[in-house]
SELO-937494 format. One record per residue (C-alpha): z, x, y; residue in one letter. Coordinates in steps of 0.5 Angstrom, whole numbers. Example, Ala and Ser with C-alpha at 12.3 -4.5 7.8 and 13.67 -1.06 7.14 Angstrom:
BEGIN
       Z       X       Y   residu
      16      25      -9        A
      14      27      -2        S
end
This chain:
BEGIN
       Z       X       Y   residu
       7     285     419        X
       6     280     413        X
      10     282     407        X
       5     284     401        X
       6     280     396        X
       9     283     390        X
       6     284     383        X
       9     280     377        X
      14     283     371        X
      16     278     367        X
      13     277     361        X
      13     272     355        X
      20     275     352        X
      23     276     359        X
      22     269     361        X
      24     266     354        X
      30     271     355        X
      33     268     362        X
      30     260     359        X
      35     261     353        X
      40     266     357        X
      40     260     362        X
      41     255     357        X
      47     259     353        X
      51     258     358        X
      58     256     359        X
      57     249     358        X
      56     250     350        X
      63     252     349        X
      66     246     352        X
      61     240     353        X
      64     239     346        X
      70     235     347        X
      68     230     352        X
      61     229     348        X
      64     228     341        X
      70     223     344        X
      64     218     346        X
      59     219     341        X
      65     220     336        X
      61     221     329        X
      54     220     332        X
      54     226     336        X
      48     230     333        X
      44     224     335        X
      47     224     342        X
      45     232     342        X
      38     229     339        X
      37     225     345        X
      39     229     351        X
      34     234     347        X
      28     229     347        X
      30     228     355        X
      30     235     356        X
      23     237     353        X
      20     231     358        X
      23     235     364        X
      21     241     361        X
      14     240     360        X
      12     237     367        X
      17     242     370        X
      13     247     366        X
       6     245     367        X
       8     244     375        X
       9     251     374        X
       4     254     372        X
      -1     249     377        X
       3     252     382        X
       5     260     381        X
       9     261     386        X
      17     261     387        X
      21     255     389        X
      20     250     383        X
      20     243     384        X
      21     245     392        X
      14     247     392        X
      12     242     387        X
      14     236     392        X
      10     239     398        X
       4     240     394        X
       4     234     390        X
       9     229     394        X
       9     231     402        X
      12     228     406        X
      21     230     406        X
      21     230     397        X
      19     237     397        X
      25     238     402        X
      30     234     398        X
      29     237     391        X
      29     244     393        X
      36     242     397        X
      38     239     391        X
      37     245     387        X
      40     250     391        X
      47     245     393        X
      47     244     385        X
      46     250     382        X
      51     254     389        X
      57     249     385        X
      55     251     378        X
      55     258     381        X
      62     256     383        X
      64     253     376        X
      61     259     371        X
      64     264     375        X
      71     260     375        X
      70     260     367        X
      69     266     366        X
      76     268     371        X
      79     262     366        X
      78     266     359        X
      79     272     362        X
      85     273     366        X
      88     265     366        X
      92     266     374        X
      87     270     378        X
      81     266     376        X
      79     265     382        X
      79     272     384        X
      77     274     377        X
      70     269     380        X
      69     272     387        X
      68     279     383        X
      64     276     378        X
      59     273     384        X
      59     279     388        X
      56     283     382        X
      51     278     380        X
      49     280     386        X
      48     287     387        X
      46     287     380        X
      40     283     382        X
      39     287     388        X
      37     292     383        X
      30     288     381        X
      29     282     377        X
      27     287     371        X
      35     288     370        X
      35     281     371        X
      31     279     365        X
      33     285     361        X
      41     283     362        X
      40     276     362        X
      35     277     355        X
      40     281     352        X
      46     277     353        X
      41     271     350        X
      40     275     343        X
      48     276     343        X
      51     270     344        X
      45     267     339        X
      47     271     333        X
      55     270     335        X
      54     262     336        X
      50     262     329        X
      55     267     325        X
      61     261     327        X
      57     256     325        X
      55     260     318        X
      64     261     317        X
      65     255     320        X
      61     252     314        X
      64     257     309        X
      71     254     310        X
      74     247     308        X
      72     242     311        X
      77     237     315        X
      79     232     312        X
      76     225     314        X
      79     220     319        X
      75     213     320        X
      70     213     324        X
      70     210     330        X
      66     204     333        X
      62     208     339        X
      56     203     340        X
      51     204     344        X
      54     206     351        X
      58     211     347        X
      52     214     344        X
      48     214     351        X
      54     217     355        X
      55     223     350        X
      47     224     351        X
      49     224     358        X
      53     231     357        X
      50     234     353        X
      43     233     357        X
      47     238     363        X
      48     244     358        X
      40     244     357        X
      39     245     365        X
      38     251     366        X
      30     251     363        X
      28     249     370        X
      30     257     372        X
      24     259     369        X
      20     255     374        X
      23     258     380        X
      20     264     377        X
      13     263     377        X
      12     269     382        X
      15     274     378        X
      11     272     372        X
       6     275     368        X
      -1     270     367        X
       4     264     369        X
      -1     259     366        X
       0     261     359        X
       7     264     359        X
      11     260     363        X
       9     254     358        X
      10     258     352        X
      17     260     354        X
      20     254     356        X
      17     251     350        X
      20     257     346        X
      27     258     348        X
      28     250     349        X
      26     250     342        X
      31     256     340        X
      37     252     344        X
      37     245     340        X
      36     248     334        X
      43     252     336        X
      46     244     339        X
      44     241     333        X
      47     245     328        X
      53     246     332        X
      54     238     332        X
      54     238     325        X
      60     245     326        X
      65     240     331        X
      64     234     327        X
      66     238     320        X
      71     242     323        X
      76     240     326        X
      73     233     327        X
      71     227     331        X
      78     224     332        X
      80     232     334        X
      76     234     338        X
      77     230     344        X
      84     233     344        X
      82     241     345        X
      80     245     351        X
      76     250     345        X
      72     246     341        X
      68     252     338        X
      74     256     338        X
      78     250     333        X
      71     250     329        X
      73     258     327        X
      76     259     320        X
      84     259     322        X
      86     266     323        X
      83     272     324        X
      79     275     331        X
      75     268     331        X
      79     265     338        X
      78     272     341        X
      71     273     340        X
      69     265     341        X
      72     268     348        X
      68     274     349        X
      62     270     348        X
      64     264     353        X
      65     269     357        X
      58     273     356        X
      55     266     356        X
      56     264     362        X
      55     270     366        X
      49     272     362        X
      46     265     365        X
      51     266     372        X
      46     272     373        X
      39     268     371        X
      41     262     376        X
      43     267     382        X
      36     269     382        X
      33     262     381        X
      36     259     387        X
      35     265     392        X
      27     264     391        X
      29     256     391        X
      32     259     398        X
      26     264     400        X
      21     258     399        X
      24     253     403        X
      25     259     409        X
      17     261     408        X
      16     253     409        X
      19     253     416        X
      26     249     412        X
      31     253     413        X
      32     260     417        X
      27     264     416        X
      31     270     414        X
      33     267     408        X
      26     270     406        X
      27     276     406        X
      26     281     400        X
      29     288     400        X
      25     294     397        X
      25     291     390        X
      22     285     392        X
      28     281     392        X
      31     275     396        X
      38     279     398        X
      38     275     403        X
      37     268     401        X
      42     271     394        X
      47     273     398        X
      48     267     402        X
      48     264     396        X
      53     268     393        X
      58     267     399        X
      57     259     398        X
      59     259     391        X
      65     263     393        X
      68     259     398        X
      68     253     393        X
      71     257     388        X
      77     258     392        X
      76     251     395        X
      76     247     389        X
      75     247     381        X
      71     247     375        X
      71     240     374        X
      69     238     380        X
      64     243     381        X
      60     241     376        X
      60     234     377        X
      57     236     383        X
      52     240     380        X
      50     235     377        X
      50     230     382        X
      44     234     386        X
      40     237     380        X
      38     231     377        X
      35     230     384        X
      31     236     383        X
      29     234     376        X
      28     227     379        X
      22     229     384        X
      19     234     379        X
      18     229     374        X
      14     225     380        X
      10     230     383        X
       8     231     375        X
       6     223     376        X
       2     225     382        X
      -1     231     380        X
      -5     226     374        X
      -6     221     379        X
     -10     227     383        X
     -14     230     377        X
     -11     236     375        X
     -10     237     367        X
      -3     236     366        X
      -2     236     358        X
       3     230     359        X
       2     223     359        X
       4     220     367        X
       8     215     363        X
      13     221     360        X
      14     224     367        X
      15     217     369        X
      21     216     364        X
      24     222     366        X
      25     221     373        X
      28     215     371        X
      33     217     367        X
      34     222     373        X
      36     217     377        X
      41     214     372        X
      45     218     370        X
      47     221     377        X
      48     214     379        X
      52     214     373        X
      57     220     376        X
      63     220     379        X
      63     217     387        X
      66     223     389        X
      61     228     387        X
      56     223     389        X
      58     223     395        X
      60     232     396        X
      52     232     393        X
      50     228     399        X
      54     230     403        X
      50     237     404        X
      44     236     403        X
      45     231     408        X
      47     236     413        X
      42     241     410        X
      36     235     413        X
      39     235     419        X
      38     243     420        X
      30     242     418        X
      30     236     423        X
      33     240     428        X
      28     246     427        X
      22     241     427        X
      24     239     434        X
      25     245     436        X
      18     247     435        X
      19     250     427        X
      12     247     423        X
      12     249     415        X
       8     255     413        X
       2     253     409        X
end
């Protein structure tokens, strides 16, 4: 018997909730240091410029979604708009990347918590997530939208005390050019990723037309703001020339003394486990889209009484477990990174073709065009290693979908 189709719950709020939830992930903590070692004293125009990229990816993955209201984000957008294997690549891009980043929220939060059980710490943290999204996507988007509000306010009360304190004293500033500038927008650009959740979501949204635009555009709005002013904070206090030197940037931008380094550690850890949460959900409805295309096993698409794919979540939960005992924080989102700028990169060119086909896209043809341009320059610019990981399981998850086609599997329509 075919599954009903459940009824929409996230609203306007909601969905702002999980796209800045997302976004005030752990990489606002720590994306600092190695952005401010290459762009030195030009960091606000880095944050600026990763922000300009982001807005493009955001508008033509928001519009996408709100043409195509349904779960799976760029995987959908791809078979609609692209055919042939894009659609595939993007989703698979999705999932691996964000199973990795999974991985590496999980291990931040295990490494502010309890610094020699990490990996323990991150294999409960992924198990919870878990059942708590079992639970309905409403206690998703209340939690996700709470921990938003908490970590917002506690990010703009550092700022306001950091400011408050004597300034570091001045050292020379040095000679980034413009490479330096360019590579510290790199970094900070994967701390704006998690905007793309909210298009994985388009099931669950209320009037996703209207909303899913409004809220992308909304928390995207709220999280530079809170990147541009945090630039200026670092750069004050403790300064360019240090910053490269510490593992808690925000943490040294605190007034000396005091609870600072201990709240700073809380909110890191709220942060990522809010955005943990967020993009559990976004790649198991990743997962159940391309099981209803006939891409991978149909099981993955599955949705327990509360319409959740628990299926598809818990694989994925299981996946980022295993690397969270196989590798590190550093290498997990390096390969994340390898993969999602694939996803972006296809999302950017189905917003090109929808154009080309007539529909009303608000944005010009020429930016998503530059943006899926960027995509691509900024993964060949990653590490071959993570490359080549990225590559690796994507390659095998096309082997699977070849397999399953040869064996008489077609895609739904």
């Amino acid at each position: 018997m075919k599954q009903a189709q459940p009824s929409p719950r996230l609203g306007l709020v909601s969905a702002t909730g999980i796209g800045v939830g997302s976004m005030l992930g752990a990489g606002v903590f720590v994306v600092w240091s190695p952005a401010a070692h290459a762009a030195g004293a030009w960091l606000p125009i880095s944050v600026v410029i990763a922000a300009t990229i982001a807005v493009i990816n955001a508008l033509s993955t928001a519009h996408l979604a709100a043409l195509h209201p349904v779960a799976g984000g760029a995987y959908t957008y791809g078979r609609r708009e692209l055919r042939g294997p894009w659609g595939f690549v993007a989703g698979a891009g999705f999932v691996t990347g964000k199973t990795a980043s999974l991985a590496a929220m999980g291990l931040a939060i295990g490494s502010h918590t309890a610094p020699g059980h990490a990996q323990w710490v991150a294999t409960a943290v992924l198990i919870g997530a878990w059942v708590l999204n079992a639970m309905g996507v409403n206690r998703t988007a209340a939690v996700t939208t709470l921990v938003a509000v908490i970590v917002a306010v506690g990010l703009l009360a550092l700022a306001g005390a950091s400011l408050a304190a004597p300034a570091a004293p001045a050292a020379a500033a040095a000679d980034v050019g413009v490479t330096g500038v360019a590579e510290g927008a790199a970094l900070v650009f994967f701390a704006f990723a998690g905007y793309a959740r909210l298009a994985t979501l388009g099931e669950d949204v209320r009037d996703p037309e209207r909303v899913i635009p409004r809220a992308v555009a909304v928390a995207v709005g709220i999280v530079v703001a809170i990147y541009v002013l945090l630039a200026f904070v670092v750069l004050r206090r403790p300064g360019a020339s240090h910053l490269a030197d510490v593992d808690a940037p925000l943490a040294e931008a605190a007034p000396a003394g005091g609870a600072w380094p201990h709240v700073i550690g809380l909110l890191a850890v709220a942060a990522a486990g809010g955005a943990l949460v967020a993009l559990l959900a976004g790649v198991g409805r990743t997962a159940m889209a391309m099981a209803r295309g006939g891409d991978v096993p149909t099981v993955l698409a599955h949705r327990n009484r509360k319409d959740v794919p628990v299926v598809a979540e818990g694989v994925a939960a299981s996946a980022a477990i295993a690397l969270v005992w196989w590798g590190n924080v550093g290498f997990a989102i390096a390969m994340s990174s390898a993969a999602v700028l694939a996803y972006y990169a296809v999302s950017n060119a189905a917003a090109m073709a929808a154009h080309r086909r007539g529909a009303r896209m608000p944005v010009p043809p020429l930016l998503s065009g530059l943006g899926a341009a960027v995509c691509v320059a900024l993964a060949a610019s990653l590490e071959p290693r993570a490359l080549a990981a990225a590559g690796a399981v994507m390659a095998v998850t096309l082997l699977g979908r070849s397999l399953r086609r040869s064996r008489g599997g077609r895609p739904q329509a």
